[in-house]
N, C-alpha and C positions, 0 to 999 in steps of 0.2 A: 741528134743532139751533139753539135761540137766537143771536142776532149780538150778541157782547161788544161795546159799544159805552163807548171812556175818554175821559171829556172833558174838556179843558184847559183849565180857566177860571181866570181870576184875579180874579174882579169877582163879591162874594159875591151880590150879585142877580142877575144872569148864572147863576151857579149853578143858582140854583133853579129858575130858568126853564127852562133846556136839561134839566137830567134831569128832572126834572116831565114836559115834551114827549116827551123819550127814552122815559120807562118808560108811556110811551101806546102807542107802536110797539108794532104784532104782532112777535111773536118778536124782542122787542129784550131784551138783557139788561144795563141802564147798570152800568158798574162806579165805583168808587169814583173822585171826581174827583181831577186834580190841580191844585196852584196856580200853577204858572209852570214854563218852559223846562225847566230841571233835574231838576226832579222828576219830569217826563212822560219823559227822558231814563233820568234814573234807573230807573225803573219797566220803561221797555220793555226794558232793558237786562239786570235784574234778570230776567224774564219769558223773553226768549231767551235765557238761558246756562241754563235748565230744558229749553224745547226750542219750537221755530216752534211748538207748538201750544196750546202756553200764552199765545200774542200775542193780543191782543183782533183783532177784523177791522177794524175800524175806531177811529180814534180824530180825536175831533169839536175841534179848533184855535179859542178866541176870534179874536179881531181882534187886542184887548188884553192878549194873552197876552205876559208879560215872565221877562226880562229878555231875550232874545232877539224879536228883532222876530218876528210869525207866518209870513211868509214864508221867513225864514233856519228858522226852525222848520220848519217844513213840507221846506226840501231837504234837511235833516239826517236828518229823520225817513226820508223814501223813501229816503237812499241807505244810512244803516244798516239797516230794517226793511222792506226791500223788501216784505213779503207784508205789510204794516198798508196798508189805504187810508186817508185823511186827506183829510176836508170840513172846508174853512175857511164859519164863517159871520162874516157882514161887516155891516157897516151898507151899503158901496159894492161894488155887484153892477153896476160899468161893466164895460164888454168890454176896459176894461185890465188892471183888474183881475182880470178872470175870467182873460185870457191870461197875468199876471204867475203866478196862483197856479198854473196847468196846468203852466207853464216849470219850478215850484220840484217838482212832482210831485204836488198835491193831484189829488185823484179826484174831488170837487166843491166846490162853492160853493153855499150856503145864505145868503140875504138876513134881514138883521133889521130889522123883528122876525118873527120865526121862524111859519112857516107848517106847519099841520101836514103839508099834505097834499105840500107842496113838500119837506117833511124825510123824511117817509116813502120818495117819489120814489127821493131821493137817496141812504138809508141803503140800501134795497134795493138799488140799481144796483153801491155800492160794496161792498155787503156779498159779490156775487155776484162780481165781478171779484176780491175777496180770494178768496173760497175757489178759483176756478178759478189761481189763481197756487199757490195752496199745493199744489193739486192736482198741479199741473204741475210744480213742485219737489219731490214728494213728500214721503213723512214717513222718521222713523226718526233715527237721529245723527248721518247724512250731509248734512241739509239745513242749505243758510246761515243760519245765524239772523241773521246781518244787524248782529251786535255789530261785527262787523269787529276791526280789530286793537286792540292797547292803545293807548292815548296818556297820555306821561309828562310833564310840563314840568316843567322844573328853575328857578328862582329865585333869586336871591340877596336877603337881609335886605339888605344892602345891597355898593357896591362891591367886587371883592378877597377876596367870601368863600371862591370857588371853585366859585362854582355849573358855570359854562364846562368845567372839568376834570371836574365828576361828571358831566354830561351825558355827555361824550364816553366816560368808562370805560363807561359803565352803555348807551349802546350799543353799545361792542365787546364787551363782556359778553355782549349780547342774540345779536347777530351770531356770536358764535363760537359760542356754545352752538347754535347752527341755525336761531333764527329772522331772518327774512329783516328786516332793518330801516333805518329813515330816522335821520337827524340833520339836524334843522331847527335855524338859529339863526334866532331870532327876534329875537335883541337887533339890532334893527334898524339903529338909528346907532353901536354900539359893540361888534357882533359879532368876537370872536375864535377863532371856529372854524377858519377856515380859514389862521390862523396858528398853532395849536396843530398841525392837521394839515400842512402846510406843502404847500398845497393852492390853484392857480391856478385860476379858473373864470369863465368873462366872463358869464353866467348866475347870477340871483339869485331867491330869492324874489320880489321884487318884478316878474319877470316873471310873475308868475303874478297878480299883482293885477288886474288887469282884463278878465280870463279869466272870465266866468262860467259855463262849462261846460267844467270840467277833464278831460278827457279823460288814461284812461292814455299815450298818445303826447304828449300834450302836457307833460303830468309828466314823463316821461322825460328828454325833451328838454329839460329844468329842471334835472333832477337832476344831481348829478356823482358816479361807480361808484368811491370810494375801493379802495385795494389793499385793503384789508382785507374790501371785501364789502359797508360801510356805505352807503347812497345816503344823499350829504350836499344838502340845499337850504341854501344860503350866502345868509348876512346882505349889503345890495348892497355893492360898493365906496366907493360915495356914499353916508356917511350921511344928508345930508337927503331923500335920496330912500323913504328908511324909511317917511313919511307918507302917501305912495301905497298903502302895504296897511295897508287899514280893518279895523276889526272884520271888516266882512261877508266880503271877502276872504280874512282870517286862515280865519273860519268850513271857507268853501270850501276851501282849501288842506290844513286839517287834515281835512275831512271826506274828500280826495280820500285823501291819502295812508294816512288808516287802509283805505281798501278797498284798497290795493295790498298793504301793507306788515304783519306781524303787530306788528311793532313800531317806535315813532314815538315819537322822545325827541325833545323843545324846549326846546332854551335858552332863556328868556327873559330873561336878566341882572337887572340889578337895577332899573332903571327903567321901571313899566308903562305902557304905551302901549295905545290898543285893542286893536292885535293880539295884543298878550301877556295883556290880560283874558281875550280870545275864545277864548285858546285853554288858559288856564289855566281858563276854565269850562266848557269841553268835556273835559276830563281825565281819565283812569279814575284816574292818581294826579297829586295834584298838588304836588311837592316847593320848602318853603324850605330855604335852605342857608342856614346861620347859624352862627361861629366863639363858643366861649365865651368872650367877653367880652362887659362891658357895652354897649359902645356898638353893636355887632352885636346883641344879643338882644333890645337894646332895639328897630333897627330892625326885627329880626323879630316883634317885638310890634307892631308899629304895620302889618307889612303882613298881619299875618292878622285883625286889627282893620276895615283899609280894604277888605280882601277881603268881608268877613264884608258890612259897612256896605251895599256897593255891590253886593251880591247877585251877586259873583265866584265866591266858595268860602263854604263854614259854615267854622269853626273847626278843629269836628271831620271834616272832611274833608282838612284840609291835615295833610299830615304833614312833620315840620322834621327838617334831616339837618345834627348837629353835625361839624363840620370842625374840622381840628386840633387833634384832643383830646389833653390829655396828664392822667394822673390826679392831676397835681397842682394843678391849676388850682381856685379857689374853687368856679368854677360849672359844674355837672356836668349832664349831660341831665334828670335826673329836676326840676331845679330851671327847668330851660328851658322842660320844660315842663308847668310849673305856673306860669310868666311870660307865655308865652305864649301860652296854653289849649289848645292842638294838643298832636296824638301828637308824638312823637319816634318816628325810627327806633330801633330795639334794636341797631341797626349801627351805630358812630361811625367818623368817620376818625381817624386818628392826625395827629398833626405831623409831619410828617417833609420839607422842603421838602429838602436837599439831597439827597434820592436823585430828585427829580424836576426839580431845576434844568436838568443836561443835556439830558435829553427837551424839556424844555419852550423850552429858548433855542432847539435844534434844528429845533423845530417838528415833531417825531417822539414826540408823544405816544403814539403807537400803538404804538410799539416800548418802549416801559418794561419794565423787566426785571418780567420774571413773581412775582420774589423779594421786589418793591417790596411794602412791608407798608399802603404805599396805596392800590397795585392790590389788592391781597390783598381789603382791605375795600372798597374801593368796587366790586368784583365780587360779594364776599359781600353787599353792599348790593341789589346787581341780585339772588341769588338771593332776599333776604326780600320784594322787591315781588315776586316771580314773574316776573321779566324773564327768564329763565334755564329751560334745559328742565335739570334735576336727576333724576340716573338713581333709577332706585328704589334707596331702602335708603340716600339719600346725604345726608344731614343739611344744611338749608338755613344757611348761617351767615356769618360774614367770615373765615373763613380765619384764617392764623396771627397775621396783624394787626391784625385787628377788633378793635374793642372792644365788647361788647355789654354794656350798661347793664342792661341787666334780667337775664341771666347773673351778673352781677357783686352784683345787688340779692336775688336767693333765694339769693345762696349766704353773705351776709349784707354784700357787701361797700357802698361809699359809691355 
């Protein structure tokens, strides 16, 4: 059986070179390159939710591979796709770096410029350790594919949208319906998670920054076990200590908690920091929250714009969740988003701030009456991302509160 071999390049002469080399290998079979972090993400993602044996055996990491450094690359890659082995080739084959890339989980290291008989070595070695892993995992529907849990981050266009409140519904959502889940605030210097939940905890994210091998007992020990079931990681009490968790950090923290957790919502408020890129570009979905008005849509234009820019999110992968909708307002979702070039959910929330005032002064956002037509939809929000396990026969939607824009748009309405 040939060894699928995917290579990660982003440097169009690199390209040519590596598979050129590749499709010289006996029993090698290069598959379709990709061009940076995302896409290779995308792909292997794409690949095991079919089934572990549709993953290539190997997949061959530049140096230069962006937007994700190759290393942060490389430990994302082994702890979601455990059975994929990953050869970095490098220009620098010092024994730091050979020990840096073994730490992150690569299976080798290839020097450039590329040798054939040193690439051959190498693909054999890794290609044999893949198959004996998958071996040892077996096949069939039971094996890990390695996708691990969902991860959601929430956003605001800008302050006061509400992003903080959908976060939290849209994991007690997840959580009640049966899946096991986190709630990360990420809004680092201005997190109100743990005021919404009215929630003490001398542990923060930010211990977990400097941990480079997150260990489940370590996580744990991070976390805090809400009444409700939610394992919340809390924004620190100091905000300027926010700056201590980097990108790479954020990386690890999020990569740790999707292998725990099936589900892993992120605040990250309205102002991006690394950590909230890092983990807004590691996202199965990734949510703006933005209120129909001008000065709100507008900054929701400008942040799936700076996403797009800085190789965060494409457009069309951001999806925008209109808050406080009322059907009187000018500007209505279908106009949002064609403002803003992203989807819009088909879920909106309604207005309705005095039936959530009480919950919210109390710091008992978790107790909101079930009747609330805000819960109502931002639950029904959670079943249309698939947050929610929905019995059969039971129609995904928001409930008696929702307002769904494209419901409203075939049956002819604004």
């Amino acid at each position: 059986m040939p060894t699928r071999i995917l290579p990660a390049v982003g440097d169009a002469d690199a390209v040519r070179s590596i598979t050129t080399l590749l499709s010289q290998l006996p029993d090698a079979e290069p598959v379709s390159p990709v061009a940076d972090s995302t896409q290779l993400i995308d792909t292997l993602a794409r690949l095991a939710a079919e089934s572990v044996d549709e993953l290539p055996e190997i997949v061959v990491v530049h140096e230069r591979i962006g937007p994700v450094p190759a290393l942060e690359l490389i430990r994302e890659v082994a702890l979601r796709f455990p059975a994929v082995g990953v050869i970095l080739v490098t220009s620098d084959a010092s024994p730091g770096l050979f020990s840096a890339a073994m730490d992150s989980g690569a299976r080798g290291l290839v020097a450039l410029p590329l040798s054939y008989e040193e690439l051959v070595s190498r693909v054999q070695a890794v290609a044999q350790w893949s198959v004996g892993v998958r071996r040892h995992l077996g096949h069939g529907s039971d094996v890990f594919s390695g996708v691990g849990g969902r991860v959601v981050t929430v956003s605001g266009a800008k302050g006061g949208v509400g992003a903080t409140l959908a976060a939290i519904q849209l994991a007690l959502a997840a959580q009640a319906s049966g899946h096991s889940t986190a709630l990360v605030d990420m809004d680092l210097q201005a997190g109100d998670v743990a005021s919404y939940l009215d929630v003490q905890f001398r542990r923060s994210v930010v211990d977990l920054a400097a941990i480079t091998d997150i260990s489940p007992r370590v996580l744990a020990d991070a976390v805090f076990r809400h009444d409700t079931g939610v394992a919340l990681l809390l924004a620190p009490g100091e905000g300027e200590r926010g700056e201590e968790v980097t990108d790479r950090a954020a990386r690890q923290i999020v990569s740790a908690l999707r292998s725990r957790y099936e589900v892993v919502v992120l605040d990250c408020g309205a102002q991006m920091s690394g950590a909230g890129a890092a983990a807004v570009e590691m996202a199965d979905t990734a949510l703006l929250v933005t209120t129909p008005d001008v000065v709100a849509v507008r900054a929701a234009k400008r942040t799936v714009r700076m996403w797009d820019r800085l190789q965060i999110r494409k457009a069309e992968e951001t999806t925008v969740v209109v808050n406080r909708h009322t059907r009187g307002t000018e500007i209505q979702p279908p106009l949002i988003q064609r403002i803003t070039g992203a989807a819009v959910a088909g879920t909106a929330i309604p207005a309705n701030f005095k039936e959530l005032q009480g919950a919210v002064d109390a710091g008992r956002i978790h107790e909101l009456d079930s009747r609330s037509v805000v819960k109502q939809a931002l639950w029904g929000l959670a079943g249309e991302l698939g947050l929610v396990k929905v019995p059969d026969g039971t129609q995904k939607g928001g409930g008696r509160g929702a307002v769904s824009f494209r419901r409203r748009r075939e049956a002819g309405g604004g």
